[in-house]
LOSELO-414821 format. One record per residue (C-alpha): residue in three letters; z, y, x. Coordinates in steps of 0.25 Angstrom, whole numbers, plus 5000, padded with zeros to 4 digits. Example, Ala and Ser with C-alpha at 12.3 -4.5 7.8 and 13.67 -1.06 7.14 Angstrom:
! LOSELO-414821
ala503149825049 ser502949965055 
This chain:
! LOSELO-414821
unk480050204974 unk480250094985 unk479050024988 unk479749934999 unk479749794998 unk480849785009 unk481849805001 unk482349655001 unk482549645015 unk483649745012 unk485249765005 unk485249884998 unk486649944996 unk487250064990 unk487950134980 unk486850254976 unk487250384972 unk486550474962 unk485850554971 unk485350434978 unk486350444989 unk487050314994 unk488650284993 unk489450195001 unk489550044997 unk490649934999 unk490449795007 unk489349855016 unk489749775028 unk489749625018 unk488549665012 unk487849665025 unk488349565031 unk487849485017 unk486449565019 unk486349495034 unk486549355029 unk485549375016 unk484449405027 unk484349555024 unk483549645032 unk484449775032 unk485449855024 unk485349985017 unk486650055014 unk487350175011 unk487550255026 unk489050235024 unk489050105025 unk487750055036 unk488750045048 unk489649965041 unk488449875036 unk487849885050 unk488649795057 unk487849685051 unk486949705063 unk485749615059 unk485649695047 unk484749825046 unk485749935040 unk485350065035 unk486250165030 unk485650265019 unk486250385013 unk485250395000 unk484350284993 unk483250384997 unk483250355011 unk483050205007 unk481750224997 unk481150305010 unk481650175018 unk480850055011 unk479750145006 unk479550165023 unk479550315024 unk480850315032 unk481650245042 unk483350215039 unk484050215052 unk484750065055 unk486350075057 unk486849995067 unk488049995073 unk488849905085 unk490149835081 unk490449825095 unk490449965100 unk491250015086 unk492549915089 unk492649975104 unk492350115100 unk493650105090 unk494450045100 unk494450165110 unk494650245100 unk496050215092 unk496750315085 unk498150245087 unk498550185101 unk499750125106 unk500150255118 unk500450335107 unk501650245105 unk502850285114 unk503850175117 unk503850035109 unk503449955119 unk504049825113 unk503249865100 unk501849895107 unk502149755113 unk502249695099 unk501149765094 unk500449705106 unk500749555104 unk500449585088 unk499049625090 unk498849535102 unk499049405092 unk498749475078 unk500149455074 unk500749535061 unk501949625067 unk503149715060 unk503749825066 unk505149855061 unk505749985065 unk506450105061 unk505450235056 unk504750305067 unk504950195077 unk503350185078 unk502950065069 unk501850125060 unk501350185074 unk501250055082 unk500649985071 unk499550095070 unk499250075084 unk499049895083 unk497549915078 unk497449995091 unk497749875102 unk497149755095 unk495749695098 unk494449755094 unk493949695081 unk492849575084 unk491549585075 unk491949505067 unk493449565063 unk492549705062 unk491749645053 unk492549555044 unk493549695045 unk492449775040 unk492149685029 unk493249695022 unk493249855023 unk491949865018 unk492349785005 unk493249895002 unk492450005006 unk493450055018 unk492550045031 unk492550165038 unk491650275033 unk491150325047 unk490850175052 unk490850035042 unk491349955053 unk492949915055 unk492849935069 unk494349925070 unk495349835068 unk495849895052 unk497549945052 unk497849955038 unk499250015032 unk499350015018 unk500450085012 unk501850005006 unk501550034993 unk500049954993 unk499849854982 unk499649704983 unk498349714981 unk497849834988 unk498449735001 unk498049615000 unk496649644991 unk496249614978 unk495949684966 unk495049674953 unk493849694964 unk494349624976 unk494649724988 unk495349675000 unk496849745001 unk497249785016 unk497749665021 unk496249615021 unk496049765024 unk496649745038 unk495949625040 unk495749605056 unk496749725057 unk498049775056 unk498849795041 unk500049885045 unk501149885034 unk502250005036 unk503549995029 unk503449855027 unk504749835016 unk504049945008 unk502849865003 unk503049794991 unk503449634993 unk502349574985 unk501349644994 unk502049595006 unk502049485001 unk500649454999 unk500349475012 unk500949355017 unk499749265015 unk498549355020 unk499449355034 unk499549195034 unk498049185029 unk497449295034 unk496449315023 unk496949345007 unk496349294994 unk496249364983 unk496549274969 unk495849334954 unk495349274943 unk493849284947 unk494049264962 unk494649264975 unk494449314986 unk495049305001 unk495049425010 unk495349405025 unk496749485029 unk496949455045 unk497749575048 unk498949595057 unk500049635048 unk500849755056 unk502149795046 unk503149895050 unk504649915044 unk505849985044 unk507149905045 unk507849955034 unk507550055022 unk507650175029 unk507150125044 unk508350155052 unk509049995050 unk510249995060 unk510250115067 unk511450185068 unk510850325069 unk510150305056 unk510650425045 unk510250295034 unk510850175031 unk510450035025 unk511149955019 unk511049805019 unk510549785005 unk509349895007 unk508949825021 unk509149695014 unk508149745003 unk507049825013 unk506849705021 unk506849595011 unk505449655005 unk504749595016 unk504749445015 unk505049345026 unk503949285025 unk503049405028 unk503849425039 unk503649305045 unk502049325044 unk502549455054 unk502449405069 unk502949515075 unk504149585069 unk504649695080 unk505849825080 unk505249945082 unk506350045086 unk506150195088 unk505550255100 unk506750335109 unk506450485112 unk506050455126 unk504850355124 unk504150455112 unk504350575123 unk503850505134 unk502250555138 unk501950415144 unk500850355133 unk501050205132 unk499950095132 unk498550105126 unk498250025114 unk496849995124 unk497749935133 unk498549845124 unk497349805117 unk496849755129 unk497949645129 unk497849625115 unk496449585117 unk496549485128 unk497749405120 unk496849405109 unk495749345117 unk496449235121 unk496949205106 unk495449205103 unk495049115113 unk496249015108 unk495949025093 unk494249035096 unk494148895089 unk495048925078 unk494548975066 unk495349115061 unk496249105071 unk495949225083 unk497449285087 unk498849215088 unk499549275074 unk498249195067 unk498749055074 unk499148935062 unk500448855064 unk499448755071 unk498748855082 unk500348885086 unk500748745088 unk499548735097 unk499348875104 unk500848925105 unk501448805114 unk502748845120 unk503548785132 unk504948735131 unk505548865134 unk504948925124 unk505048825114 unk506648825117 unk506648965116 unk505948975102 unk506848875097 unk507948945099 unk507449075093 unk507049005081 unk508348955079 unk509149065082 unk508449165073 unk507949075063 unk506449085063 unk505449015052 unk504248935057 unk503449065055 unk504249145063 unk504049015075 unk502449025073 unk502649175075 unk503249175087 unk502249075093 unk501249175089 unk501549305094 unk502149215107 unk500549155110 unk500149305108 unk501049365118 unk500649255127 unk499049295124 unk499549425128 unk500249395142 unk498849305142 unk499849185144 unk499349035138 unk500648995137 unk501649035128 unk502749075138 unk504249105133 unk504249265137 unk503249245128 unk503849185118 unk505149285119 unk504449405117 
């Protein structure tokens, strides 16, 4: 039925239907960019996926709806209209329109401050505070102030959702930076990936993104604890007896908790009690050692009646983001000749000792603190971390010690 012989010059992809209509197909995105490297000339795809497989641009794409419109292509009796699309404009049109923004938060000044410095450095944060207090709220709103995706973050991002068939339906591309909140009772597995046919979990899911655990003590240990080496490495490999495979994972770990069962740890006014033994219990099922990988741990306390009725509306997210993006800058132009290292919580042991110099003062002062309230080597690095990041956002070179204090 097809006479053409320019068949060749094209991938052909699509899972055909009966009727001869054309469903949706996985991996659009990887198979075009493997298509472009093999010298292809174009694409012909499935209509549901030719803007995802469009942002390949040197790479004809047409999107079809049945196999008849492509017998009419290559026999020359019609024309299939090229998708194309710009990256570019998609990333800035998401960023004027975000659902969640940081003036809708009334009060918590100190908390949008840490939230600041935590997206500002890439830094993993933990928000401990009675319920109601905000946490799932402010955490909601982080993807909102940090900077637009690069290309190449939208297309690694994109990727990885395209493997799993979870790109957008109404455009392929992950034009924004991914926030996923899986619930406490996940499974190893469906976290960090895996599987009899290998799937990434949602800690590869949030890759360039944020991954926003609520209720921290409530997810079982073991999945806790397997997080621990995709925060150090960055990436997670998968182990089976036929193969293995390594999924990237740089997320920003946002984690939220109440300080005691039932939320309302020391307060006097609180119709619940704890005892010792059950807040001894709730917190031991995080770990130290994943709390350790948490830069910033920070109280959330409840907003009073005064600020939640007050018709001020605090900051935009568009302003905040603006200083998010300038300290950024000036960690990519420290780390521009570093290989996987493009923000502060990414630094080695190495890149501290050589980027994070502090004057006597300073040196004195963290001493002291160390001593006093007993801090591992981890905790040191740490401090050193977020220090440089709220420097980068006072747009200091030096490490000064009010930066340091805060």
């Amino acid at each position: 039925q097809i006479l053409s012989n320019r068949i060749e010059e094209y991938v052909i992809m699509g899972e055909l239907s009966l009727d001869g209509s054309l469903q949706p197909i996985k991996g659009a995105l990887s198979i075009a960019i493997q298509a472009k490297k093999e010298g292809f000339k174009g694409f012909i795809l499935p209509k549901q996926n030719a803007k995802e497989a469009a942002i390949v641009d040197t790479l004809d794409v047409y999107g079809i709806e049945n196999i008849k419109e492509l017998i009419l292509f290559f026999n020359g009796k019609s024309a299939l209209n090229k998708t194309t699309i710009s990256l570019e404009q998609e990333i800035q049109k998401t960023l004027e329109n975000t659902e969640f923004d940081f003036s809708d938060v009334k009060g918590q000044e100190s908390i949008k401050r840490c939230m600041e410095i935590s997206a500002a450095g890439g830094h993993n944060i933990i928000l401990i505070g009675p319920p109601g207090s905000g946490k799932t709220m402010l955490a909601k709103r982080l993807p909102s102030i940090l900077p637009p995706m690069t290309i190449n973050e939208a297309l690694e991002t994109t990727k990885i959702h395209s493997v799993t068939g979870k790109t957008k339906d109404n455009f392929g591309i992950m034009n924004e930076r991914p926030f996923r909140a899986p619930h406490h009772t996940i499974s190893d597995i469906a976290l960090v990936g895996g599987g009899q046919y290998p799937q990434p979990g949602e800690i590869s899911m949030s890759h360039n993104g944020v991954l926003f655990l609520d209720e921290l003590p409530e997810f079982k240990r073991s999945v806790l604890e397997v997080m621990r080496q995709p925060l150090e490495d960055r990436e997670i490999t998968i182990s089976r007896a036929r193969f293995t495979v390594t999924y990237p994972s740089s997320f920003m770990l946002v984690a939220s908790m109440n300080p005691s069962p039932n939320g309302f740890f020391n307060d006097p006014d609180s119709p619940m009690s704890t005892s010792p033994y059950e807040m001894q219990r709730y917190l031991g099922k995080i770990s130290g050692p994943l709390l350790d990988r948490i830069d910033i741990h920070v109280e959330v306390t409840p907003v009073p009646f005064e600020k939640l009725s007050e018709a001020r509306t605090g900051e935009r997210s568009k302003t905040i983001r603006q200083r998010v993006i300038a300290a950024r800058k000036k960690q990519t132009n420290r780390f521009k000749t570093i290989v996987n290292t493009h923000y502060n919580a990414q630094m080695s042991v190495k890149q501290i000792h050589e980027y994070c110099k502090l004057d006597i003062t300073s040196k004195n002062m963290l001493k002291h603190a160390m001593e006093k309230l007993n801090l591992s080597a981890r905790a040191y690095d740490r401090i050193l971390k977020v220090s440089r990041t709220i420097a980068d956002l006072d747009l200091s070179e030096k490490i000064l010690p009010h930066h340091l204090t805060e």
